[in-house]
Backbone bond lengths (Angstrom), bond angles and torsions (degrees), N, CA, C in turn:
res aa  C-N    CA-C-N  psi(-1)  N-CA   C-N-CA  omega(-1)  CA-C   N-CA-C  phi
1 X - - - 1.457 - - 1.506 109.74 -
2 X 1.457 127.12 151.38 0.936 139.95 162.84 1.729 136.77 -54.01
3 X 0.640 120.31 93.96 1.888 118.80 -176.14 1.397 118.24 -36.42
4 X 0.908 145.03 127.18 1.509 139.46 169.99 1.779 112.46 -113.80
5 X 1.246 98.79 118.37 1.562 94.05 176.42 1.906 101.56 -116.55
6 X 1.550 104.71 174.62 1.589 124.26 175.34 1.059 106.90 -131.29
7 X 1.348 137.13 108.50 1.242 178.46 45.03 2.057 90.60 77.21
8 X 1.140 83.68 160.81 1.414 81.98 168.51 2.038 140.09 -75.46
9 X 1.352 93.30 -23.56 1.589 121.82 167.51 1.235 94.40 -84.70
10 X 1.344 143.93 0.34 1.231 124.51 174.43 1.928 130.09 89.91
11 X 1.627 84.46 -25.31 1.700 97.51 159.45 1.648 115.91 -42.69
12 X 1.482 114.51 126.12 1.582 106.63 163.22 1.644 106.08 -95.56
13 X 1.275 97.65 138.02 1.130 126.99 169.38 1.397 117.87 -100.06
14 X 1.638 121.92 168.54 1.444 124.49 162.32 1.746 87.80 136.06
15 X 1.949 96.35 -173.58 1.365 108.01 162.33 1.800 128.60 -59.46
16 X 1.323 117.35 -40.97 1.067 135.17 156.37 1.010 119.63 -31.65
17 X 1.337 138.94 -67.70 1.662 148.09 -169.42 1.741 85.23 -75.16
18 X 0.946 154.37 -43.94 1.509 131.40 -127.24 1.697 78.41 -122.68
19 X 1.422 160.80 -6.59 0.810 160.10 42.74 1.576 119.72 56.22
20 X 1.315 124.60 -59.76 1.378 138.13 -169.83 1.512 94.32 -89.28
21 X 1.279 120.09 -38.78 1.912 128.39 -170.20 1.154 75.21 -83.93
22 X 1.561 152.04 -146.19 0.872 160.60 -166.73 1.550 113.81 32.95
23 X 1.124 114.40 -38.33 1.821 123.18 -163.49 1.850 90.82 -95.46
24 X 1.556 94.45 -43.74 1.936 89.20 176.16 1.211 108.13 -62.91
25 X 1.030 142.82 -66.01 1.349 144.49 -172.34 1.642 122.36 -62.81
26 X 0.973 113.54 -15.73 1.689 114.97 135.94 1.161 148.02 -64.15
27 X 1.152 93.53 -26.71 1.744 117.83 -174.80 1.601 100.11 -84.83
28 X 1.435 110.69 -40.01 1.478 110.43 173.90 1.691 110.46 -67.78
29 X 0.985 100.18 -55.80 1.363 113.45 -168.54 1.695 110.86 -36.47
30 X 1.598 94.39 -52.39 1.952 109.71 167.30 1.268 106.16 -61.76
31 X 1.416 123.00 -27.67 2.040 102.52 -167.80 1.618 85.02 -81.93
32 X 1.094 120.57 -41.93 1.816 123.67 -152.58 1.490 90.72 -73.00
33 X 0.818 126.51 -35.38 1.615 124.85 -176.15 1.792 108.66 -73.56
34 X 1.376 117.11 -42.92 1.428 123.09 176.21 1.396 101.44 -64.98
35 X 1.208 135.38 -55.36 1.589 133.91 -140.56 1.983 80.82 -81.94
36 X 1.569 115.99 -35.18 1.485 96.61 -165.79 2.201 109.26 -68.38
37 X 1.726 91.04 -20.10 1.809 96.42 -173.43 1.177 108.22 -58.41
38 X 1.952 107.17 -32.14 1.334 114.20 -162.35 1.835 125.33 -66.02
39 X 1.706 80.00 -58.82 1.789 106.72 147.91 1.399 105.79 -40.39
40 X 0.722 155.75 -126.34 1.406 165.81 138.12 1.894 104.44 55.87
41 X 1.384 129.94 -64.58 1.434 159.30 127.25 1.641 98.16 10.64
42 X 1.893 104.35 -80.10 0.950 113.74 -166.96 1.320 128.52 -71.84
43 X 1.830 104.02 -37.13 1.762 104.30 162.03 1.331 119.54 -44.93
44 X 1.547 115.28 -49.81 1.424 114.50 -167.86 1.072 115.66 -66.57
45 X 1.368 144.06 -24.95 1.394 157.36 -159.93 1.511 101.74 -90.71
46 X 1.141 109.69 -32.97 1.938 129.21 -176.19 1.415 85.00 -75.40
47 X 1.359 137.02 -84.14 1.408 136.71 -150.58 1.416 93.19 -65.50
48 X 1.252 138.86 -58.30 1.915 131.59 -160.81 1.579 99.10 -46.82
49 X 1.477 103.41 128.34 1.463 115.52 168.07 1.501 110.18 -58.82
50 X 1.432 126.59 154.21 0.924 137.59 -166.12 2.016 107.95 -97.49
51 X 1.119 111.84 108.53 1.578 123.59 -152.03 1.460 89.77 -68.37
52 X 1.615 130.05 -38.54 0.963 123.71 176.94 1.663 112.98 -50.45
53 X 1.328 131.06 -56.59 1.432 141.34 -151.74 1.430 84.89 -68.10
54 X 1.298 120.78 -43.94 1.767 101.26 -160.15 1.223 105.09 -94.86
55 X 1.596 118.86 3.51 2.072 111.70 163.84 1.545 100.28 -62.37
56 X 1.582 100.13 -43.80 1.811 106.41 -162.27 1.205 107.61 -78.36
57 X 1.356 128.24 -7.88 0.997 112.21 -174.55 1.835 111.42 -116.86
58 X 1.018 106.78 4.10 2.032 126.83 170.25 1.755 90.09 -107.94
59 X 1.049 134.36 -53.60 1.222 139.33 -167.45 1.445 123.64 -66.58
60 X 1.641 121.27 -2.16 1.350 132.24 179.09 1.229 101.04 -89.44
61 X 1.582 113.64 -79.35 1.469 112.76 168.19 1.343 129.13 -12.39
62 X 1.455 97.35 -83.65 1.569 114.38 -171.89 1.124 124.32 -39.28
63 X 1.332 130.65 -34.50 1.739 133.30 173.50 1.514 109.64 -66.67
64 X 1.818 106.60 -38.31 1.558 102.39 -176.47 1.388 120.94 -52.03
65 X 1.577 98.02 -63.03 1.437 120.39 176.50 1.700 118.47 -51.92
66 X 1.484 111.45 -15.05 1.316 97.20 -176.78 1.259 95.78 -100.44
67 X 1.168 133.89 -7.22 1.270 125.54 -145.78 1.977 91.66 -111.23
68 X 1.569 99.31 -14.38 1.711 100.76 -164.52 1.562 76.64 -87.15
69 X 1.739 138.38 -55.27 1.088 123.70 -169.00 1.671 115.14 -51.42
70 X 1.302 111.45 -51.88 1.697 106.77 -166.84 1.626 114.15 -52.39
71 X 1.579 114.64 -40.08 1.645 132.12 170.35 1.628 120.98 -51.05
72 X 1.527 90.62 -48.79 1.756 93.92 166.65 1.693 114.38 -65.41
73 X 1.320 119.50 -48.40 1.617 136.09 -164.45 1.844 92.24 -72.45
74 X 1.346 114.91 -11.44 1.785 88.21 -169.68 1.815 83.53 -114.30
75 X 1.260 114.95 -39.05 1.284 111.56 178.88 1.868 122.03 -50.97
76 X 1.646 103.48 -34.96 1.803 103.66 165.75 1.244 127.29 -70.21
77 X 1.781 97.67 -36.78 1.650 112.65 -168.88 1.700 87.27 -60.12
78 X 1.682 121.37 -77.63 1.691 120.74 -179.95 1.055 112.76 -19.88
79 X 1.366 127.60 -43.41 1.666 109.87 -171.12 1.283 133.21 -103.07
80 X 1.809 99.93 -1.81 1.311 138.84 150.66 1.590 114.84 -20.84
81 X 1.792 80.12 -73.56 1.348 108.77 -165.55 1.240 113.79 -77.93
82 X 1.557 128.43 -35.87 1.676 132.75 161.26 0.967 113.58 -28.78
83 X 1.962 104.32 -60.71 1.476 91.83 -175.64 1.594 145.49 -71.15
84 X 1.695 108.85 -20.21 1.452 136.37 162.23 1.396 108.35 -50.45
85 X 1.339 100.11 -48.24 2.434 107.22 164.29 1.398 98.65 -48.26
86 X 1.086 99.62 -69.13 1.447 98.45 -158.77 1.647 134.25 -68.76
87 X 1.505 106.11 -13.62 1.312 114.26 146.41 0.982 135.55 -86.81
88 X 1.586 133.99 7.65 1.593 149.01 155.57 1.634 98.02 -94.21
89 X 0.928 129.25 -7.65 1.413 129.14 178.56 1.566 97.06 -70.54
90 X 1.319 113.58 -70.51 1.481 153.62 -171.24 1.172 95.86 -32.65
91 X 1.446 103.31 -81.48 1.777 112.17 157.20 1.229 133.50 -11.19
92 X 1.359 108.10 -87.28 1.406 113.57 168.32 1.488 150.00 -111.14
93 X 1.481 88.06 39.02 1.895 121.58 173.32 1.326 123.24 82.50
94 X 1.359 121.13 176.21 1.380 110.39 -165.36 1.508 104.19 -147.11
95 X 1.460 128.66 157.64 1.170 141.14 -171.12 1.621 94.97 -49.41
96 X 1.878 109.34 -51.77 1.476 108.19 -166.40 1.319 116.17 -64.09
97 X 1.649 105.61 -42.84 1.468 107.42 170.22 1.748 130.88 -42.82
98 X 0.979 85.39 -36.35 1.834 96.74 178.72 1.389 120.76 -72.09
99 X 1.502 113.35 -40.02 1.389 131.92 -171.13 1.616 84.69 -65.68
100 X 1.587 116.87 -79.46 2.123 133.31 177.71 1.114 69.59 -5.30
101 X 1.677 110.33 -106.29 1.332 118.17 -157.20 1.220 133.74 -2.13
102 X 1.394 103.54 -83.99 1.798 100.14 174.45 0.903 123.60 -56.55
103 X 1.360 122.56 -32.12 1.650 122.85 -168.90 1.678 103.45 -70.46
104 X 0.859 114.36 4.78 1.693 114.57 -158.06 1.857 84.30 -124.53
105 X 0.860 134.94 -73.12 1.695 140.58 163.89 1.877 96.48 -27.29
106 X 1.128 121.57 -46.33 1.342 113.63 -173.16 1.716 104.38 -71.64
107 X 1.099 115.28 -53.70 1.303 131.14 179.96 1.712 102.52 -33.67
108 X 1.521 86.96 -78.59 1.446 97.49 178.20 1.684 128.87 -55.68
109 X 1.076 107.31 3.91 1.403 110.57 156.64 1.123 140.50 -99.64
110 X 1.444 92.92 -32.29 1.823 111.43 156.01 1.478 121.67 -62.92
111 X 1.159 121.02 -21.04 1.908 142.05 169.74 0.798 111.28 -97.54
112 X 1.233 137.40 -0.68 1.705 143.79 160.43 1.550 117.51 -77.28
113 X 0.983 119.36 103.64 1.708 119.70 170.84 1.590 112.16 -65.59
114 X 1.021 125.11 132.56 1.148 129.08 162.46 1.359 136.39 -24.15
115 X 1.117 95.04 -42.37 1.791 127.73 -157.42 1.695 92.70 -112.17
116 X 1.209 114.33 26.85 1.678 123.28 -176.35 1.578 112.09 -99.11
117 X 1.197 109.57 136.99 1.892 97.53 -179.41 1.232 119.72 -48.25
118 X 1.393 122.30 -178.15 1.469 118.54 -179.88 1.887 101.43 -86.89
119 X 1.047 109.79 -27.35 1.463 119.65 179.55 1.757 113.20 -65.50
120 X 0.939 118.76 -47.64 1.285 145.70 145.41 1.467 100.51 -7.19
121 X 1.360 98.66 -85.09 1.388 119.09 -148.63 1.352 95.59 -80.91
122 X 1.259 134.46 -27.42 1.766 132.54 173.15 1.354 105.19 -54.25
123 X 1.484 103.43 -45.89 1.569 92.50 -160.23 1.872 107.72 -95.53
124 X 1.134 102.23 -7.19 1.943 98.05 162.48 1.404 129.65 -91.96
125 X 1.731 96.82 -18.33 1.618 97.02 -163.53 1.970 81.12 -97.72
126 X 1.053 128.99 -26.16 1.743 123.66 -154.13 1.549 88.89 -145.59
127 X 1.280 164.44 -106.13 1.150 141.86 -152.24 1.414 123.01 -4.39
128 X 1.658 96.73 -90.40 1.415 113.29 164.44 1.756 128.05 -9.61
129 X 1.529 81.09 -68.66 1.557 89.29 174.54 1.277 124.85 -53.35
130 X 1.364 101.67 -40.43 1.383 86.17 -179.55 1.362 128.92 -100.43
131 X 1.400 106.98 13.22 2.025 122.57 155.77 1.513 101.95 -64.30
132 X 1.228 108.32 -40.31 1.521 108.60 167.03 1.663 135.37 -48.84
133 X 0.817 85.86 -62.37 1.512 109.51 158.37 1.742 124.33 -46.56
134 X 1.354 106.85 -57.42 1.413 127.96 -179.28 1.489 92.45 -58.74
135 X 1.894 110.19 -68.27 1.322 110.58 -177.45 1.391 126.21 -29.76
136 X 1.634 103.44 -73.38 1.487 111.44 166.78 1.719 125.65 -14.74
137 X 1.403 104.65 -70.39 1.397 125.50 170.19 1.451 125.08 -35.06
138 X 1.658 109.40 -60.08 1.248 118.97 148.16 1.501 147.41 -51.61
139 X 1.934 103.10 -18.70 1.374 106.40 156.24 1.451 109.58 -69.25
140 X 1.101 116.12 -43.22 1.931 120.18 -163.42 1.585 96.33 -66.91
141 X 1.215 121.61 -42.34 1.485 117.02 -170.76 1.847 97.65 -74.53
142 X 1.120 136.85 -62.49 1.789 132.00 176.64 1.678 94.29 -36.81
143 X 1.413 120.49 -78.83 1.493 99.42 161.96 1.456 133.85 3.64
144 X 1.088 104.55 -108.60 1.147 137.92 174.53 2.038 104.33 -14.56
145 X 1.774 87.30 -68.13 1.462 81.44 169.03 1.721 149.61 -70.53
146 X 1.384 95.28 -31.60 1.670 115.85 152.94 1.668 107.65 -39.83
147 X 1.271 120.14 -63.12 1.638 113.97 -164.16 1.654 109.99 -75.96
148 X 1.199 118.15 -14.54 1.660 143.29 170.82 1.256 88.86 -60.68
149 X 1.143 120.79 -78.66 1.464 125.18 -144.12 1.623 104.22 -76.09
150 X 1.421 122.76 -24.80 1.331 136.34 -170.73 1.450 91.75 -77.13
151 X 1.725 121.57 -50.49 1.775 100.21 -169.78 1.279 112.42 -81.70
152 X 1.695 113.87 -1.23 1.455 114.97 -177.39 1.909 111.70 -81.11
153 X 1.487 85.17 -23.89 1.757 80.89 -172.49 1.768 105.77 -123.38
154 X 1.557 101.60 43.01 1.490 97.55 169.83 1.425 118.90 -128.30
155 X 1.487 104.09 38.93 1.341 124.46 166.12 1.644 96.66 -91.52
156 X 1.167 120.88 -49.20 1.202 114.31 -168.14 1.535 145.40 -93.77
157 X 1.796 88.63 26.25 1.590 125.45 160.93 1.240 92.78 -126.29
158 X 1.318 151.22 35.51 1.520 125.82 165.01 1.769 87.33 -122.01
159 X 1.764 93.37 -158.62 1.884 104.72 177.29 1.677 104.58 -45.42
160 X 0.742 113.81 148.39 2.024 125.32 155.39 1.194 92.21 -78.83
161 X 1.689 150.75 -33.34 1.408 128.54 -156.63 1.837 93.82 -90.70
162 X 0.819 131.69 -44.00 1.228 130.54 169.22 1.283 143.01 -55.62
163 X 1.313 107.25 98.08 1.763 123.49 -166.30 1.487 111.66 -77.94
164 X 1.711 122.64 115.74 1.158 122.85 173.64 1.415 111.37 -59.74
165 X 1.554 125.59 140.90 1.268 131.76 155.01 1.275 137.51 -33.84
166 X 1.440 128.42 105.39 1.663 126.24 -145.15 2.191 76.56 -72.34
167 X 0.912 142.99 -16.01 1.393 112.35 -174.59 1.632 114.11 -78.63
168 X 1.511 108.23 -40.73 1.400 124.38 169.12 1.650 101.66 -43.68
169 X 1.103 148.21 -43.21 1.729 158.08 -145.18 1.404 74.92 -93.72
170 X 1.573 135.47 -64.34 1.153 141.14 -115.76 2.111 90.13 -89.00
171 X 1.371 99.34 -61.18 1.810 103.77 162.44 1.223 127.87 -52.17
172 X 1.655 104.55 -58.15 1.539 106.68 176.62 1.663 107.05 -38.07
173 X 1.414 122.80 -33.11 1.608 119.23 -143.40 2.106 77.01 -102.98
174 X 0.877 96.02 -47.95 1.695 82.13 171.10 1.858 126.50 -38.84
175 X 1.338 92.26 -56.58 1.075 121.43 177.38 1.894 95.49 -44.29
176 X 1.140 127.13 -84.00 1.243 133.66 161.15 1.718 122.72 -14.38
177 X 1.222 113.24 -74.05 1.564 122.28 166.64 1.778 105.61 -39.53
178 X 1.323 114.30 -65.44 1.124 116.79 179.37 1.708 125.38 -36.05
179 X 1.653 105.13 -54.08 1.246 126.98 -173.77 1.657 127.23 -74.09
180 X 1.232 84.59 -19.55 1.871 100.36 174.31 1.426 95.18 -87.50
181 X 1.596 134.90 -54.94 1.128 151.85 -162.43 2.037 94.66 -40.55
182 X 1.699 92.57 -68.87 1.204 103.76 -162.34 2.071 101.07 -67.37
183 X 1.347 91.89 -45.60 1.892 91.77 176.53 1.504 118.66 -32.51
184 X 1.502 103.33 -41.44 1.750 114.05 -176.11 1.485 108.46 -69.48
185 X 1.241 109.30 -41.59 1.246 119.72 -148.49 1.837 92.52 -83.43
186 X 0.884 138.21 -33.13 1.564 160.88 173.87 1.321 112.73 -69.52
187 X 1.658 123.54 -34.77 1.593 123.06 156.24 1.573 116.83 -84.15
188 X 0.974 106.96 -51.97 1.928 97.26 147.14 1.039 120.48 -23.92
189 X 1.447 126.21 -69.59 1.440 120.74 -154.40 1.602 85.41 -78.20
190 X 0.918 140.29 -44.02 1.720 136.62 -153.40 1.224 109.76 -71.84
191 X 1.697 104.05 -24.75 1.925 102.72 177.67 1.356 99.48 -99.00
192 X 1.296 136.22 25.14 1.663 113.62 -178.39 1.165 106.10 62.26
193 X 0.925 143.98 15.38 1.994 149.62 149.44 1.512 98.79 -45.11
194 X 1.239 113.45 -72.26 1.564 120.05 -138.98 1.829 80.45 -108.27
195 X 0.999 109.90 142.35 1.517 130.12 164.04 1.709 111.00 38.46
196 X 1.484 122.26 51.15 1.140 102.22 -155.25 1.458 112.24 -104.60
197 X 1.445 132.85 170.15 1.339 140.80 -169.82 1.306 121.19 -22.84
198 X 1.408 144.42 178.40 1.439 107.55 147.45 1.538 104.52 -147.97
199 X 1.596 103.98 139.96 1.089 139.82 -169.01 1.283 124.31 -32.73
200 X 1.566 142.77 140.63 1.287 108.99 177.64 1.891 89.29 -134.48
């Protein structure tokens, strides 16, 4: 055990007393040390940006803009590709074309007199028809090329930051080749150029 003495002022002295100071001044030392971690805790939490504010605030944009690119990129590629249809259509005929046709061959047989030359009758019962036909063909190919040429040159009324898809260029321009191909081939047939009636 510790000794305790009394001094003349009455102070106790010994191991005991210096013992009891020792235990106070630790005890402070731990609260003063906690309250500064705490402080400390709370500044930092005050200054850290708030992770939420900058999702919402990167996170508004970003959906628009991706969402305006993907709408433009599927909306060129579609009409890309219409038009590449529609100049193999041109090409190689069409449900409507066939129907013109006959319906126009029927016509013209019913407006055919009997007693009509043979020349006559080539060019109402089978000519005709097949200006029809040609025609037809030649609508799908003007088609065809109009919507070509529209996804080819609508980069350069939209954003400048926005790069069309080299595959979209790559159809659209199909689309084109195709549509002139069949366009020619459709004024040919319509002037008696290409495969035409024959004479009597």
């Amino acid at each position: 055990m510790g000794t305790k003495t009394v001094d003349e002022a009455g102070v106790e002295t010994g191991t005991e007393a210096k013992s009891d100071q020792e235990t106070v001044d630790v005890t402070k030392t731990v609260v003063t040390k906690a309250d500064e971690a705490t402080e400390t805790e709370a500044d930092a939490s005050a200054d850290a940006p708030d992770d939420d504010e900058y999702d919402d605030e990167d996170g508004d944009d970003q959906p628009e803009a991706t969402a305006d690119k993907t709408s433009a990129g599927v909306g060129q590629g579609a009409a890309a590709v219409v038009s590449a249809a529609l100049g193999l259509v041109s090409l190689t005929g069409s449900w409507l074309g066939t129907v013109g046709q006959a319906r126009d061959s029927l016509y013209g047989q019913l407006e055919t007199a009997s007693t009509a030359s043979v020349s006559t009758q080539i060019k109402q019962v089978y000519a005709d028809s097949w200006n029809v036909n040609a025609f037809v063909a030649g609508l799908f190919a003007l088609t065809a090329l109009i919507v070509a040429v529209v996804v080819l040159a609508r980069p350069a009324f939209g954003n400048p930051d926005r790069v069309q898809a080299p595959w979209i260029k790559s159809v659209a321009w199909a689309g084109v080749s195709l549509a002139i191909i069949g366009l020619l081939l459709a004024v040919l047939k319509y002037t008696d150029v290409l495969m035409s009636m024959p004479s009597t």
